[in-house]
Structure formats: C-alpha cells, structure tokens
PyMOL Python script that loads the backbone (N, CA, C, O; Angstrom):
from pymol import cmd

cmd.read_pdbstr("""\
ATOM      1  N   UNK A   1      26.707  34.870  52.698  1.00  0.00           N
ATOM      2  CA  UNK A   1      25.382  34.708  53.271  1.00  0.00           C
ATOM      3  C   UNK A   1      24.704  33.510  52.619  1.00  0.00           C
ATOM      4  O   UNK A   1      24.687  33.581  51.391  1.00  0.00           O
ATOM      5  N   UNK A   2      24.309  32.748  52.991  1.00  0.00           N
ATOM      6  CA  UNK A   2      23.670  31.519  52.661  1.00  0.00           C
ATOM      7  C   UNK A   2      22.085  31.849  52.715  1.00  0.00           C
ATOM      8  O   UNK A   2      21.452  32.518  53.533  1.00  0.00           O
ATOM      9  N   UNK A   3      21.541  30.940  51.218  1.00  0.00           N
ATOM     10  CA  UNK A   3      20.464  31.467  50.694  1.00  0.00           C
ATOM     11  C   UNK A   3      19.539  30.666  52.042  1.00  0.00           C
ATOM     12  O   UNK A   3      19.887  29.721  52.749  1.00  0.00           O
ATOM     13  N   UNK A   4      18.554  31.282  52.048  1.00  0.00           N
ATOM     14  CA  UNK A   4      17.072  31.044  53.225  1.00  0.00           C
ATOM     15  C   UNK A   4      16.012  31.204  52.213  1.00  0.00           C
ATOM     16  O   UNK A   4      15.811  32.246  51.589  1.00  0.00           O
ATOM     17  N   UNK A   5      15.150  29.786  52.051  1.00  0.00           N
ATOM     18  CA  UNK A   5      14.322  29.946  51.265  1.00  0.00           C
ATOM     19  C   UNK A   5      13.055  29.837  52.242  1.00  0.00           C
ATOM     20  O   UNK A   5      13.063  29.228  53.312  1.00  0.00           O
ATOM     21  N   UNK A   6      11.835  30.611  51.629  1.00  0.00           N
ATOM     22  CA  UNK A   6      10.660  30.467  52.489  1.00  0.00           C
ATOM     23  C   UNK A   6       9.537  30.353  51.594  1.00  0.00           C
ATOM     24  O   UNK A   6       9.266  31.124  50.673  1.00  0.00           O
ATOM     25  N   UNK A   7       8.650  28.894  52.096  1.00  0.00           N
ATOM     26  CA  UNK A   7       7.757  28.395  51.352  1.00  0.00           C
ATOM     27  C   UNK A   7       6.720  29.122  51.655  1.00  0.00           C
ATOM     28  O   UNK A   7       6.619  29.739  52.716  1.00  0.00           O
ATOM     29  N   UNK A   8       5.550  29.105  50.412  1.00  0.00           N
ATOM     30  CA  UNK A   8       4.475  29.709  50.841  1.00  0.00           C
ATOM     31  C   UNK A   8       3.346  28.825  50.685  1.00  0.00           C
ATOM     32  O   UNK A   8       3.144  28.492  49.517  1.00  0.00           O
ATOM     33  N   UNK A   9       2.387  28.257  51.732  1.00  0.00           N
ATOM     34  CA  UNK A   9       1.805  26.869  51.761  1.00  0.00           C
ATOM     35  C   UNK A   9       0.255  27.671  51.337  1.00  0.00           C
ATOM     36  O   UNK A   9      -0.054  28.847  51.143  1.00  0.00           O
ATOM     37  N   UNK A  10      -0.550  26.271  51.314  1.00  0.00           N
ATOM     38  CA  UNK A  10      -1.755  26.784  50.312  1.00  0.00           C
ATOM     39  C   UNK A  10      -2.586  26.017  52.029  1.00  0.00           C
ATOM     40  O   UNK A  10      -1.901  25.658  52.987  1.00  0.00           O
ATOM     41  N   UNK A  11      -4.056  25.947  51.982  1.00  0.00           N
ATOM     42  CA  UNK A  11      -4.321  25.609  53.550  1.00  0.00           C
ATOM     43  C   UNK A  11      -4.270  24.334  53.770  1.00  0.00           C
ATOM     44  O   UNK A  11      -4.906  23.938  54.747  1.00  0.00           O
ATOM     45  N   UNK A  12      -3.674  23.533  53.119  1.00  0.00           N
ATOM     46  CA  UNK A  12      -3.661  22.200  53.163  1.00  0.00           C
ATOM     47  C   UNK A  12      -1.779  22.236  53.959  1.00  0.00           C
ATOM     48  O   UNK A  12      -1.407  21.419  54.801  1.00  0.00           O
ATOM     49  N   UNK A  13      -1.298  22.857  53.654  1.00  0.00           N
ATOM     50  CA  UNK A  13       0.157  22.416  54.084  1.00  0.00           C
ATOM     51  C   UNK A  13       1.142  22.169  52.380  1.00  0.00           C
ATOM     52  O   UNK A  13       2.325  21.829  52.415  1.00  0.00           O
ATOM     53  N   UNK A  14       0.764  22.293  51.691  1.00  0.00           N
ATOM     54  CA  UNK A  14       1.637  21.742  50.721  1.00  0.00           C
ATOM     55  C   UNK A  14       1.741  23.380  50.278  1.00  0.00           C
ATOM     56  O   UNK A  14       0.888  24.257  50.411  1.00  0.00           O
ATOM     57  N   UNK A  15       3.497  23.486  49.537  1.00  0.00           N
ATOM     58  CA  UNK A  15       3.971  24.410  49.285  1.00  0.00           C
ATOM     59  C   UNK A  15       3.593  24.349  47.738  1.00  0.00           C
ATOM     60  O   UNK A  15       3.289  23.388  47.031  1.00  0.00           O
ATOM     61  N   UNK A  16       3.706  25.594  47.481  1.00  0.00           N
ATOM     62  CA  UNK A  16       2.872  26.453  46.615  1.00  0.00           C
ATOM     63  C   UNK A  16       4.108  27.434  45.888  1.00  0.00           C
ATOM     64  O   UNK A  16       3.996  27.607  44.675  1.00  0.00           O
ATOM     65  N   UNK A  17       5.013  27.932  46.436  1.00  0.00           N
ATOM     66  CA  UNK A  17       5.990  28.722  45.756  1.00  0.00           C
ATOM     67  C   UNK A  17       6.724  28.933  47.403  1.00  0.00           C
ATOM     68  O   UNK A  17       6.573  28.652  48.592  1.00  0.00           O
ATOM     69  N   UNK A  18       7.862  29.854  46.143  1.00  0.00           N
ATOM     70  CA  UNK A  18       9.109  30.048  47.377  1.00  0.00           C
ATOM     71  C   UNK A  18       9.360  31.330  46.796  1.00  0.00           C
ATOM     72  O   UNK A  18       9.116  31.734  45.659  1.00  0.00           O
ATOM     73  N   UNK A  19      10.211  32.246  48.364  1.00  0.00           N
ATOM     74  CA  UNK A  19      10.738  33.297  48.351  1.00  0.00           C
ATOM     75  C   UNK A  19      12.349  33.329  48.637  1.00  0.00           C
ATOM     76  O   UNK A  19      12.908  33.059  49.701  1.00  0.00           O
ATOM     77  N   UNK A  20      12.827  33.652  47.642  1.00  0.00           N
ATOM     78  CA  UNK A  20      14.336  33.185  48.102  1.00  0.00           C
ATOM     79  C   UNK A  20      14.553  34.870  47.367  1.00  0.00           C
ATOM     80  O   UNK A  20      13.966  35.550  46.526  1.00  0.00           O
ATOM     81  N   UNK A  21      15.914  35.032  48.379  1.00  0.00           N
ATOM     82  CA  UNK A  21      17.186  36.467  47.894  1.00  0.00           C
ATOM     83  C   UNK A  21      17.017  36.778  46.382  1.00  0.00           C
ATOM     84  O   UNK A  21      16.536  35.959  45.600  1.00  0.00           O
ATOM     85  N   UNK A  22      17.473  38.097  45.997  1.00  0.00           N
ATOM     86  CA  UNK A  22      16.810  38.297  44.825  1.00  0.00           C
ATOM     87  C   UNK A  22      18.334  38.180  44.280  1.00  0.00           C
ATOM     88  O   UNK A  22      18.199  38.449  43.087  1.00  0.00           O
ATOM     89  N   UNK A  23      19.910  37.888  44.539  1.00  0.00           N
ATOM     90  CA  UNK A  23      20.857  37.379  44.222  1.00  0.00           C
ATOM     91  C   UNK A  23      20.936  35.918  44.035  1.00  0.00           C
ATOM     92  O   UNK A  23      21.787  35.331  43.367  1.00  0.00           O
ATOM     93  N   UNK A  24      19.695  35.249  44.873  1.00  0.00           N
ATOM     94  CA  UNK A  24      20.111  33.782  44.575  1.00  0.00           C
ATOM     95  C   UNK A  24      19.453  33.184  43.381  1.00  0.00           C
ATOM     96  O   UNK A  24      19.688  32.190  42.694  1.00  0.00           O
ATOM     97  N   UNK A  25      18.054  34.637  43.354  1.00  0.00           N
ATOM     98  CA  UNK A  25      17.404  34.004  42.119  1.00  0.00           C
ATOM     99  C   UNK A  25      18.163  34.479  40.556  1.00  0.00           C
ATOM    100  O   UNK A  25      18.049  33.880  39.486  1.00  0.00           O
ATOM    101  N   UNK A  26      19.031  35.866  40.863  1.00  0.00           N
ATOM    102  CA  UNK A  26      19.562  36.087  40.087  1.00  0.00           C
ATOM    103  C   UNK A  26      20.950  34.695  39.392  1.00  0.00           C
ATOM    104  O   UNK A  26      21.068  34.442  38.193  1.00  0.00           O
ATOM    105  N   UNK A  27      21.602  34.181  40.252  1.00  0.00           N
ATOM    106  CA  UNK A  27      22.334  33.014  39.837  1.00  0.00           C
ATOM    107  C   UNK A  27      21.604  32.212  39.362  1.00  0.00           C
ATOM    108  O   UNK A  27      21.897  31.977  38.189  1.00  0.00           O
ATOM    109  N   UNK A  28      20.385  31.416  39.898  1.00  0.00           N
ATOM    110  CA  UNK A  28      19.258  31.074  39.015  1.00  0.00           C
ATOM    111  C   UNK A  28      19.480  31.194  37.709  1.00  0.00           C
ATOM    112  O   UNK A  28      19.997  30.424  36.900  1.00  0.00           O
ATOM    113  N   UNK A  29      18.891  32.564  37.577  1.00  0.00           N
ATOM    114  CA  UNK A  29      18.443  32.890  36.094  1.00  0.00           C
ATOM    115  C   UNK A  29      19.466  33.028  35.018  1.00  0.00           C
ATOM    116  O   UNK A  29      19.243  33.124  33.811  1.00  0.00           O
ATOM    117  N   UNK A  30      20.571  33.023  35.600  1.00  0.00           N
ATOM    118  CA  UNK A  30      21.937  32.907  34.931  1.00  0.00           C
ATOM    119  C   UNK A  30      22.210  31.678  34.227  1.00  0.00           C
ATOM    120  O   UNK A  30      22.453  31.460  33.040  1.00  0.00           O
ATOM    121  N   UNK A  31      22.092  30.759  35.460  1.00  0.00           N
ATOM    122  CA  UNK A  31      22.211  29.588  35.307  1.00  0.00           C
ATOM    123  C   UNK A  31      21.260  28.848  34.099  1.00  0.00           C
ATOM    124  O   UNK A  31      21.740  28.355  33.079  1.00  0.00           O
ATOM    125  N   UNK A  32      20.105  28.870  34.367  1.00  0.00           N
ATOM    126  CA  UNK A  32      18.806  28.969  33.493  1.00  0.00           C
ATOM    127  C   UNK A  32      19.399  29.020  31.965  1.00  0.00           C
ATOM    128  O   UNK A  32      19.332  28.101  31.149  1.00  0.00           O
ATOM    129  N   UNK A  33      20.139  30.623  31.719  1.00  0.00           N
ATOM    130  CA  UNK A  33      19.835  31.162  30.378  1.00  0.00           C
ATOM    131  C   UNK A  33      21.450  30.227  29.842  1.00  0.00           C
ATOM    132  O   UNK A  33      21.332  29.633  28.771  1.00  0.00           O
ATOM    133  N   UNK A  34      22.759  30.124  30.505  1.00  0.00           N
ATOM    134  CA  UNK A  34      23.631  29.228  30.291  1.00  0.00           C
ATOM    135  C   UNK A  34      23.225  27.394  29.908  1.00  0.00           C
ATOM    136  O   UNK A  34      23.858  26.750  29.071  1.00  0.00           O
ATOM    137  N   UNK A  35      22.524  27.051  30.402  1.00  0.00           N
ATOM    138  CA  UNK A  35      22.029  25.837  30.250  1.00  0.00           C
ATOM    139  C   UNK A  35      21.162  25.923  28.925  1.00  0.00           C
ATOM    140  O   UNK A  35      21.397  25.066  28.073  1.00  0.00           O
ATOM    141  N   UNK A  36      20.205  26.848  28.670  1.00  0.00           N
ATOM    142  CA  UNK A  36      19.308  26.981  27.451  1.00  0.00           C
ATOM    143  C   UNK A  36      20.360  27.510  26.238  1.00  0.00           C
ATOM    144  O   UNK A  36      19.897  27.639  25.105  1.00  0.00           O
ATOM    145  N   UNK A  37      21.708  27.796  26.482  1.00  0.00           N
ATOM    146  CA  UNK A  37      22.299  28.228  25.306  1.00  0.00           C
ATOM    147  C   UNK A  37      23.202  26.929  25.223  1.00  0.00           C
ATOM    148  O   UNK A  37      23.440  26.819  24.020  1.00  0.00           O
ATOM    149  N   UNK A  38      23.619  26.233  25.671  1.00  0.00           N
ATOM    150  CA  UNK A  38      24.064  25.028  25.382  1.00  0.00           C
ATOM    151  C   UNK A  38      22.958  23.922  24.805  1.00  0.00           C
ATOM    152  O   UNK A  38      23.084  23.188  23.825  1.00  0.00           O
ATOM    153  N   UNK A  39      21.897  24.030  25.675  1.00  0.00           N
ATOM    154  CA  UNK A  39      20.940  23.199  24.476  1.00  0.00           C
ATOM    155  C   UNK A  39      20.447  23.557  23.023  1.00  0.00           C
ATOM    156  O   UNK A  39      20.196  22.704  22.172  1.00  0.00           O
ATOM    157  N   UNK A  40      20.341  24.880  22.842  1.00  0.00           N
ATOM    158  CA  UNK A  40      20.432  25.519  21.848  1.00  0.00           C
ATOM    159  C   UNK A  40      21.480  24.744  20.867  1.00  0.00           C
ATOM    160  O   UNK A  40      21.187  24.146  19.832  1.00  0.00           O
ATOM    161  N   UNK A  41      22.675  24.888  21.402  1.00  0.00           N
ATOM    162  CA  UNK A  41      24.260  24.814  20.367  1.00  0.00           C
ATOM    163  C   UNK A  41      24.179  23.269  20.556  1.00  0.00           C
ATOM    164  O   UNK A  41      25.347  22.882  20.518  1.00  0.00           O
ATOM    165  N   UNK A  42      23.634  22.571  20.677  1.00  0.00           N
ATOM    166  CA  UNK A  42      24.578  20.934  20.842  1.00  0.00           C
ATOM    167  C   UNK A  42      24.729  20.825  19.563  1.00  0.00           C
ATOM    168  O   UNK A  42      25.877  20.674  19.145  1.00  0.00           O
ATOM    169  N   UNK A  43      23.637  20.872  18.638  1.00  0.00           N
ATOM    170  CA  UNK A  43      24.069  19.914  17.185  1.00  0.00           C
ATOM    171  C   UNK A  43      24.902  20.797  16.316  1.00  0.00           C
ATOM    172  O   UNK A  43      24.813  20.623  15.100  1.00  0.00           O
ATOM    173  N   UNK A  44      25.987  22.054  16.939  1.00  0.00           N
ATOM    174  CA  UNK A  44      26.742  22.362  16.063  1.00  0.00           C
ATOM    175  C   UNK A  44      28.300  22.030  16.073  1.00  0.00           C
ATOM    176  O   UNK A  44      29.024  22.010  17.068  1.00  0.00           O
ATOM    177  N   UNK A  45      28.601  21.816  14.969  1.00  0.00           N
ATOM    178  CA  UNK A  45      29.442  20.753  14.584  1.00  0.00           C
ATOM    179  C   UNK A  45      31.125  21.937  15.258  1.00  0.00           C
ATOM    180  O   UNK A  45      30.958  23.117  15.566  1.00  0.00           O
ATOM    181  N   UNK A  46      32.727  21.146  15.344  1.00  0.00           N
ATOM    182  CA  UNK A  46      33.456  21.930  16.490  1.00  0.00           C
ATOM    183  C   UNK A  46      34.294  22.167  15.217  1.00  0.00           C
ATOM    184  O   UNK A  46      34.330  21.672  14.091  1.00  0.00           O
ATOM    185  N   UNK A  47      35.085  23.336  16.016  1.00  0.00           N
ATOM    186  CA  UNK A  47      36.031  24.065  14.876  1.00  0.00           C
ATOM    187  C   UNK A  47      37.649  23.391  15.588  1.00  0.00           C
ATOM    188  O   UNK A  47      37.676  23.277  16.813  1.00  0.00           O
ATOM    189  N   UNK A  48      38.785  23.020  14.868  1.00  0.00           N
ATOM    190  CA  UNK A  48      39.908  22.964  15.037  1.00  0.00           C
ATOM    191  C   UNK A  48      40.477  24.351  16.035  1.00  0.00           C
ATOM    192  O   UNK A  48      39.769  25.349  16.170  1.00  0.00           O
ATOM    193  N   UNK A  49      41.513  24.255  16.528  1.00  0.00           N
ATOM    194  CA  UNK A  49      42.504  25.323  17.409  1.00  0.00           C
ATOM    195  C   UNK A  49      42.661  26.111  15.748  1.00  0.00           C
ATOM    196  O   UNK A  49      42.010  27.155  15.777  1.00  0.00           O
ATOM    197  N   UNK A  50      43.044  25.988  14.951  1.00  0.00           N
ATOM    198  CA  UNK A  50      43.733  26.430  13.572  1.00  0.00           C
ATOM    199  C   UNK A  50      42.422  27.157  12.945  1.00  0.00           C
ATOM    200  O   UNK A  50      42.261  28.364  12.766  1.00  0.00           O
ATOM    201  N   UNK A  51      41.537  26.098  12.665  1.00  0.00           N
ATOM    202  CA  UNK A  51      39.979  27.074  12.246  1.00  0.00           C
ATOM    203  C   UNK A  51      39.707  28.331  12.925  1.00  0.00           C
ATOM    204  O   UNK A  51      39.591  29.459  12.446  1.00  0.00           O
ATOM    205  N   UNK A  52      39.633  27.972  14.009  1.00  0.00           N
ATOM    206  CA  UNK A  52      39.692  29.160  15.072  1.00  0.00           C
ATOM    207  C   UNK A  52      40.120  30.468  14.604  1.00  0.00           C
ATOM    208  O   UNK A  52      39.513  31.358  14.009  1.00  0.00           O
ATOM    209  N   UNK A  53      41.574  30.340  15.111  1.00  0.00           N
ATOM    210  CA  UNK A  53      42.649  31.078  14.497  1.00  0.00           C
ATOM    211  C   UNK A  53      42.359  31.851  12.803  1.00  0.00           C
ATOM    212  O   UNK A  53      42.612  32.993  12.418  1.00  0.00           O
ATOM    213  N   UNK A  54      41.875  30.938  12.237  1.00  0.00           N
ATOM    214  CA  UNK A  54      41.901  32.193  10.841  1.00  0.00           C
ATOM    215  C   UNK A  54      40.680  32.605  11.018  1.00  0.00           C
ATOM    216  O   UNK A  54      40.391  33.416  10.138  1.00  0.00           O
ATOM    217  N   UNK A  55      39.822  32.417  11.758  1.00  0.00           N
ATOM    218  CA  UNK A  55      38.230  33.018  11.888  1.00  0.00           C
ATOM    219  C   UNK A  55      38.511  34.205  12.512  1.00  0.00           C
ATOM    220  O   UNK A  55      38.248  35.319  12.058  1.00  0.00           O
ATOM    221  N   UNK A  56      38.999  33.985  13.459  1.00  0.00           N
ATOM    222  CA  UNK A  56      39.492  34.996  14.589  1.00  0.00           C
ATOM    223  C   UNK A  56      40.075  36.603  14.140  1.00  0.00           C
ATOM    224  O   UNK A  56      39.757  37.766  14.385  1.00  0.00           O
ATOM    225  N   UNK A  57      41.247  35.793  13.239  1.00  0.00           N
ATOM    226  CA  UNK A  57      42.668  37.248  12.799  1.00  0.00           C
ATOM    227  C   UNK A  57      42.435  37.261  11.688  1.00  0.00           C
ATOM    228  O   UNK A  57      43.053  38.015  10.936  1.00  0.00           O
TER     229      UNK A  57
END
""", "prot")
cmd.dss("prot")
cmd.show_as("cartoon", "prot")
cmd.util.cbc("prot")
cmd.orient("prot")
C-alpha cells in the first residue's frame, strides 16, 4: 500500500501539518532514532575483526 499523505492548510492555503498511515510514520520514527544513534557514535574510534572476537568470547 503506498503511503497517501494529507495536508492540513491554515486559511491562507499554506500547509500546516500532515496526516500520513500510522506504519509510515512508524518507519519514520525508526528511521529518526537509527540516524540519531549514528550521530551519537561517529567520534568512536573502530575495533579490529580480532578485537571483536576476544570482546565477544
């Protein structure tokens, strides 16, 4: 099903907010919290395949 978004205009004509599927906003918010945990992590420094490994077992 392909998302259908519907604007909600103020009396001038200019949109004001939207109503979209509560699955599309859910990918949204997914998306959202994936993107904020990578900006979170950038400045941490990367572990070897081997580092890994003894962290791990």
């Amino acid at each position: 099903m392909a998302a259908v978004e519907q604007y909600v205009v103020d009396e001038k004509g200019n949109k004001v907010a939207i109503t979209l599927p509560l699955t599309e906003y859910q990918h949204l918010k997914e998306d959202f919290h994936d993107l904020a945990m990578v900006a979170e992590r950038r400045d941490e420094g990367t572990l070897s395949f081997a580092e890994l490994k003894k962290r791990v077992l």
